[in-house]
N, C-alpha and C positions, 0 to 999 in steps of 0.2 A: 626733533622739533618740526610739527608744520610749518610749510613755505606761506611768508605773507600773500594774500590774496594780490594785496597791491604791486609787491614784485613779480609776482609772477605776469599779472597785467603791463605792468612795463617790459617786460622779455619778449610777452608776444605782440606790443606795437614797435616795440625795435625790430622784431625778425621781419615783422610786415613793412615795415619802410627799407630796409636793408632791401629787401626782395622788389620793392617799388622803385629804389634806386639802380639796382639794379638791370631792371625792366626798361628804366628810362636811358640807362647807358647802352642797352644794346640799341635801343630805336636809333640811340645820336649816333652810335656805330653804322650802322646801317643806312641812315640816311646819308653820311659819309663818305663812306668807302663802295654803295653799292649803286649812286646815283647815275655813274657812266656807265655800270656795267646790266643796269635796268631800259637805260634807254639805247641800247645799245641791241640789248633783247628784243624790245618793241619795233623798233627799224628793221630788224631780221626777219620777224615775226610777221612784219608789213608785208614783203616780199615773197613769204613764203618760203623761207632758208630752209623752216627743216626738212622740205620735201626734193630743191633744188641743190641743196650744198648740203647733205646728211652729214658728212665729214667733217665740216668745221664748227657745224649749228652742235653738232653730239660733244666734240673737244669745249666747246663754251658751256655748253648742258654739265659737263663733270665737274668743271672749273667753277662755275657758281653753288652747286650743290657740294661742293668740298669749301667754300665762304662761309656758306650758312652754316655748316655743322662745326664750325671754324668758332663762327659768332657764338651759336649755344652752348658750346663746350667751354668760351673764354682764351682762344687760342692768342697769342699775340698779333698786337695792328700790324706789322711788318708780313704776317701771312693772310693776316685778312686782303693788306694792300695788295701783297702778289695773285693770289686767285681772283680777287675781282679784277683788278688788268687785264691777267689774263682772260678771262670772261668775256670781258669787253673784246678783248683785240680777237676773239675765236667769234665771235658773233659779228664784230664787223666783216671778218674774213667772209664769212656764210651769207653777209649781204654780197658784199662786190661777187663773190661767186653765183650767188644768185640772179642776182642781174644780169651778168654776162650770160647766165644760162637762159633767161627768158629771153634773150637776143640770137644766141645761138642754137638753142633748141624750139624756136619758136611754132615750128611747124608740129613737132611732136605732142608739143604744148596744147596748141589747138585739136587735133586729132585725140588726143586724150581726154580734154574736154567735152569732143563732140560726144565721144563712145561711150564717158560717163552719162552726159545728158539722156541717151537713149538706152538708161541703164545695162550697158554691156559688162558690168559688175556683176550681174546677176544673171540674164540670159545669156553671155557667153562667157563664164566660168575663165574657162581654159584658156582660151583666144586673148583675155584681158590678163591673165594672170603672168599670160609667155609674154603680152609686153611690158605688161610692170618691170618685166627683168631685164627686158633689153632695154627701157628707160632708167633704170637705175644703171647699167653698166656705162651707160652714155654720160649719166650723170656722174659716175667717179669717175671715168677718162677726164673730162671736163674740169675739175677738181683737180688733177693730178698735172694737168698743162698738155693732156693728149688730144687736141681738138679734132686728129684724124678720125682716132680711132673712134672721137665720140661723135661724129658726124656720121660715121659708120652705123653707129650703132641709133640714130637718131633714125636714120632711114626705114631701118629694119623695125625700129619701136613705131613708126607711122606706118610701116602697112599692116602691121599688124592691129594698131588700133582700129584702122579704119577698117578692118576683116571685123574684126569686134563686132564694133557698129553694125555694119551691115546685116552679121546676126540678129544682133538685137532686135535690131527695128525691122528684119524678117519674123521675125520672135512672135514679137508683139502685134504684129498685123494678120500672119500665115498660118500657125500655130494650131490653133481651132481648125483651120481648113485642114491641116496637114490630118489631126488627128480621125475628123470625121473620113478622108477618103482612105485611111488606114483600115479603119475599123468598115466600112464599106468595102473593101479587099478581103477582110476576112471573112464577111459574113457573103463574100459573092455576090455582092450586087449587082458587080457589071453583067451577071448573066442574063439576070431580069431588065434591065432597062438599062441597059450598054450608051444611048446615047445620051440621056441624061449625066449617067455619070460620069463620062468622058468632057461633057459640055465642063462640068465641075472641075476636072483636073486641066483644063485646057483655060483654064479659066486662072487657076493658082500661079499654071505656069506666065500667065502674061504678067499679073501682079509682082513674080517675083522679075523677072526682067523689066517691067518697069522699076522695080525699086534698086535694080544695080545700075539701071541706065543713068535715075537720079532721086539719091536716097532721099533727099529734102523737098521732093514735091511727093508727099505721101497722099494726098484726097484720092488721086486715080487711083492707085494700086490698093490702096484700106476700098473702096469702092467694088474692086475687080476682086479682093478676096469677100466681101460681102456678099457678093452673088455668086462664087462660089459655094459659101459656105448654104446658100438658097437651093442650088442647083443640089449639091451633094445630100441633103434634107430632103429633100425631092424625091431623090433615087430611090433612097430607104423606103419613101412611101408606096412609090410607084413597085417597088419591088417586090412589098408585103400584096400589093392588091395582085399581081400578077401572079402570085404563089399562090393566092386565097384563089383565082379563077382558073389554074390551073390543077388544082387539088379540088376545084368540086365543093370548096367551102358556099362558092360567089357566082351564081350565075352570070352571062354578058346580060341577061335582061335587067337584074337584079343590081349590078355594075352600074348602068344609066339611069337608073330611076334613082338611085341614092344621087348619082350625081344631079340628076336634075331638082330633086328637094332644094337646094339653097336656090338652084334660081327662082321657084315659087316663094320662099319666105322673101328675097330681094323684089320679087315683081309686085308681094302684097304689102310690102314697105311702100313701094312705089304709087299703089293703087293702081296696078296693071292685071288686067288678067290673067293668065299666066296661061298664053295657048302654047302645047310642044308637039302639037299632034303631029305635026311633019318636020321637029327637029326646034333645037330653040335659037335658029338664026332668026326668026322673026322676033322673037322674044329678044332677043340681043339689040335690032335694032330700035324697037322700042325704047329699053330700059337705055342704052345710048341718048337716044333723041330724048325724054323725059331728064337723064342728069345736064343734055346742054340747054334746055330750057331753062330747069333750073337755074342752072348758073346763069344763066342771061337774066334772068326774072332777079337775079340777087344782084347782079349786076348794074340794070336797072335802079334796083331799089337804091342803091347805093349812091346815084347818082341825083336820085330824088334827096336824098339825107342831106348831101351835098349843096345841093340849089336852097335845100328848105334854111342850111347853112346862111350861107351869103344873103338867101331874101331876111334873115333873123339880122344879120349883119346892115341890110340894107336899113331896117328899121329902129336899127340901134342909131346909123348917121341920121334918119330922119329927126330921131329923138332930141340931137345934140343938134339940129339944126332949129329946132322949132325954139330948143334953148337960145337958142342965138338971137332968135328973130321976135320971142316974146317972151322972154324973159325965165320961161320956165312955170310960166303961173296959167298956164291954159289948161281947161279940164280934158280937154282933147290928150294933151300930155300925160296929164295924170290915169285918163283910162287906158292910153299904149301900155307904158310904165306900167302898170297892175296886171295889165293883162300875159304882159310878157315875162314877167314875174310868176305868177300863177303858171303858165307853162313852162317855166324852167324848173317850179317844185315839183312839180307832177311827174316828170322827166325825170328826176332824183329817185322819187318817192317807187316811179315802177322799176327803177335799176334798184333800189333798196329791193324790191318785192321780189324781183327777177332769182337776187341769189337765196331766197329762203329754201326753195324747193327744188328735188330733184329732177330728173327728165322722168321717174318711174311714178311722180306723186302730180307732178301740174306741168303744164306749159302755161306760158305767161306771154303776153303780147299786148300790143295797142291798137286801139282803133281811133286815132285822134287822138282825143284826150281820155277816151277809156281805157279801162284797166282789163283785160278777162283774164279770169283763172278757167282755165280747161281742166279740171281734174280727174286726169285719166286713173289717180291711183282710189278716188272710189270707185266701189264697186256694190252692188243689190244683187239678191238673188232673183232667180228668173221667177220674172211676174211680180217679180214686190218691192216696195218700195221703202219698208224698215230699214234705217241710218244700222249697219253693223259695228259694232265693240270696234271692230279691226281698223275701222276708219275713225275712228278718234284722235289720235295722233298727230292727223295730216290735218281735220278740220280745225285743231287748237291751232296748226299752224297757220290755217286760212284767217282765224278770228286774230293770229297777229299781223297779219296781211291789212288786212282790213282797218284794223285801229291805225295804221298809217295814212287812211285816208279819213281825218273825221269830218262826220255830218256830211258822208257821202253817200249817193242812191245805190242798193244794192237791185240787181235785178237778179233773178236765176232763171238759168235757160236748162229745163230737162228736153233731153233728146235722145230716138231712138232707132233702130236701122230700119230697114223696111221688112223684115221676116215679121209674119206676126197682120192681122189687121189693121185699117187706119184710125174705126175708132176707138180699138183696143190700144193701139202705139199711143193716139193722143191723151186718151186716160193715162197711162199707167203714166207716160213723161210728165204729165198734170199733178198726179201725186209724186213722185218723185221730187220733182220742183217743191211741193207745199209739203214735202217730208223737211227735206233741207231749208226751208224757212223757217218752219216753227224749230229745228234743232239752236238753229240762229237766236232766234228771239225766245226762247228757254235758257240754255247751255248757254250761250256766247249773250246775253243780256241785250242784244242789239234792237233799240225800239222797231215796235212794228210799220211801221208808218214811213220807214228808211228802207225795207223788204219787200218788193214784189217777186209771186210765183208765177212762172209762165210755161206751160208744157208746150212743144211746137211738132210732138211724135214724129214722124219719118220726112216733114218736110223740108230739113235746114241738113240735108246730109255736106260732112265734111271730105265725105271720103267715095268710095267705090263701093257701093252694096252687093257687088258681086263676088269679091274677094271675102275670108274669113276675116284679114288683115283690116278689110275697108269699114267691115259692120261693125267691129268691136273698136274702132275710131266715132264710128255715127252714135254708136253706144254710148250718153257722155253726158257731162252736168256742167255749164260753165258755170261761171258767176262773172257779170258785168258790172265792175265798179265806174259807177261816174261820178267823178271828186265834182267838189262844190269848191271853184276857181276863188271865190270869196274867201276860203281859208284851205285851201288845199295845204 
């Protein structure tokens, strides 16, 4: 005879509450019998027993884990109650042992810390591993009530942490030095250039005696193996050029003029001639004198920004004072107010413009309250002045330049170096200029009546027409935006 549906349904919400009840008599067990022997754990666990008291924290570790399997099994409360006491009383031992150890072992403590910090778990393997073991031996003396022998052994675990350490943190700073003058030994470099790379090892060696004199002031010695690590890099080059002039690869004349190349590309940076006819000390003190101008000149400026600061400031108190004195309803006020307005969007609107473009597409600067784009990244072919394919790019990004300033006067200034005729320069700069207008007022939809062309051929040089570096700067198209302060 088939089983009723309906018994059967009752059998399996019996076995399911039988198992619910169940379920619920071990939680009441457990929260029971296991609540001292839980927080008993966590106090241990506070202090770090199991690393200071291994011994007593492991004896509570069996005793709770013989509870639990106590409780799942259904063993009687009388064994539940003995393991978990137990428990407890083996965890509290692992506390008070562990306290005492962070008292008595304190030095060790710290030392071990410091050698982990400067991971000597990994750079020094070996050195860390021999004192784990002598900080455990200290730590069962300890445990056991031998506090000679684990002072003994506390001494022995701190020098050798701090041996660690001092690996480590040689490791971590000397390592790359070490390797480069290794492989410099093999490959012989001291023969070629001996004092270089002595400079390099004389240099290691102070780094590492600074860092056993005092391992926690690291800036000098990471410094002294950094120039090391320059010095050693050095040799290898120096070493390959003396092999190459030696072997007939590299003449001595051929030696100098390579070297002298970069100081001509620096000198046409500069916009300096680049004379070496008797050696590039005069060329030296040039480019010298030219970068402290410089900095004085930026210096300067700086100082001007500064005042232009405080006089903005000054006419900010004038503002609030005129407030004071008439109310705020003078038109006098109202044009400061506007005016000073207008030149703080301007200010915004050219550091908006400043980040669109690269140093390889525009420079960007002010004159006032003008805007110019220098765009050095167009370019024409010689003699003409057709906008090419390749400069599209940069001009879309000119026509978003520009819509940041509406209803402003566009001017375009075409210019050219001095090679070439003056009234051929000022032609061809003439059409160049009314190239890039009309691409403007076509392409980029900008009324024409907002665009003047102006060619100025070889007269408005920026640079040195004597250098290759100075003409391909005089070479150049700005555009002068002058915002209209009414709605800049």
């Amino acid at each position: 005879m088939a089983p009723n549906p309906s018994f059967v349904r009752l059998l399996v919400l019996a076995a399911f509450l039988l198992g619910t009840v169940d379920s619920l008599a071990q939680d009441e067990l457990r929260n029971t019998f296991f609540k001292d022997a839980d927080a008993a754990l966590a106090e241990a666990d506070a202090v770090d027993a199991q690393l200071l008291a291994p011994r007593s924290y492991d004896k509570g570790t069996k005793a709770y884990a013989a509870a639990d399997a106590g409780l799942r099994r259904g063993r009687n409360v009388q064994y539940l109650r003995d393991k978990t006491a137990e428990a407890a009383s083996s965890f509290g031992a692992a506390k008070r042992a562990a306290e005492l150890a962070k008292t008595v072992l304190s030095q060790v403590l710290k030392s071990r810390q410091d050698a982990f910090n400067a991971h000597a778990n990994e750079l020094s393997q070996e050195i860390w591993d021999k004192a784990n073991r002598e900080f455990a031996s200290a730590i069962r003396y300890l445990e056991r009530g031998d506090l000679k022998s684990a002072k003994r052994k506390d001494i022995q675990a701190t020098s050798l942490y701090r041996d660690a350490e001092l690996m480590a943190i040689k490791a971590q700073y000397l390592t790359e030095t070490r390797r480069l003058l290794a492989d410099a030994d093999k490959r012989r470099v001291g023969r070629y250039a001996p004092f270089t790379l002595n400079k390099a090892k004389q240099l290691l060696a102070d780094a590492e005696r600074e860092l056993e004199e005092n391992r926690y002031d690291t800036d000098y010695p990471r410094n002294l193996a950094q120039q090391a690590n320059y010095e050693a890099k050095h040799a290898f080059y120096l070493a390959d050029v003396v092999l190459s002039v030696r072997d007939k690869d590299l003449s001595v004349e051929m030696l100098v003029l390579q070297w002298e190349d970069p100081l001509r590309q620096i000198a046409g940076a500069a916009d300096i001639l680049p004379a070496m006819s008797d050696g590039h000390e005069g060329l030296r003190i040039e480019l010298v004198a030219y970068i402290e101008n410089t900095q004085n000149e930026l210096q300067s400026l700086g100082q001007d920004v500064n005042a232009g600061i405080l006089r903005l400031a000054d006419m900010e108190e004038e503002i609030r004072a005129l407030d004071e004195r008439l109310g705020g309803a003078t038109a006098e006020r109202a044009a400061l107010v506007k005016r000073l307005e207008a030149q703080a969007r301007v200010k915004a609107q050219f550091e908006q413009v400043e980040k669109m473009f690269t140093k390889s597409e525009a420079r960007v600067f002010r004159e006032g309250n003008n805007v110019i784009l220098r765009l050095v990244g167009l370019s024409f072919d010689s003699g003409a002045s057709a906008i090419k394919q390749g400069s599209f790019d940069l001009l879309a990004k000119v026509e978003k330049a520009i819509d940041i300033f509406p209803r402003s006067e566009l001017v375009i200034e075409g210019h050219t170096d001095s090679h070439g005729g003056d009234e051929l320069n000022q032609k061809l700069s003439q059409e160049r200029a009314e190239s890039l207008q009309q691409y403007m007022i076509n392409a980029m939809r900008i009324p024409s009546y907002r665009v003047i062309a102006t060619g100025y051929g070889e007269t408005n040089p920026v640079a040195n027409n004597e250098t290759a570096a100075g003409r391909a700067k005089n070479r150049r198209i700005d555009i002068v935006i002058k915002p209209n302060l009414d709605s800049a």
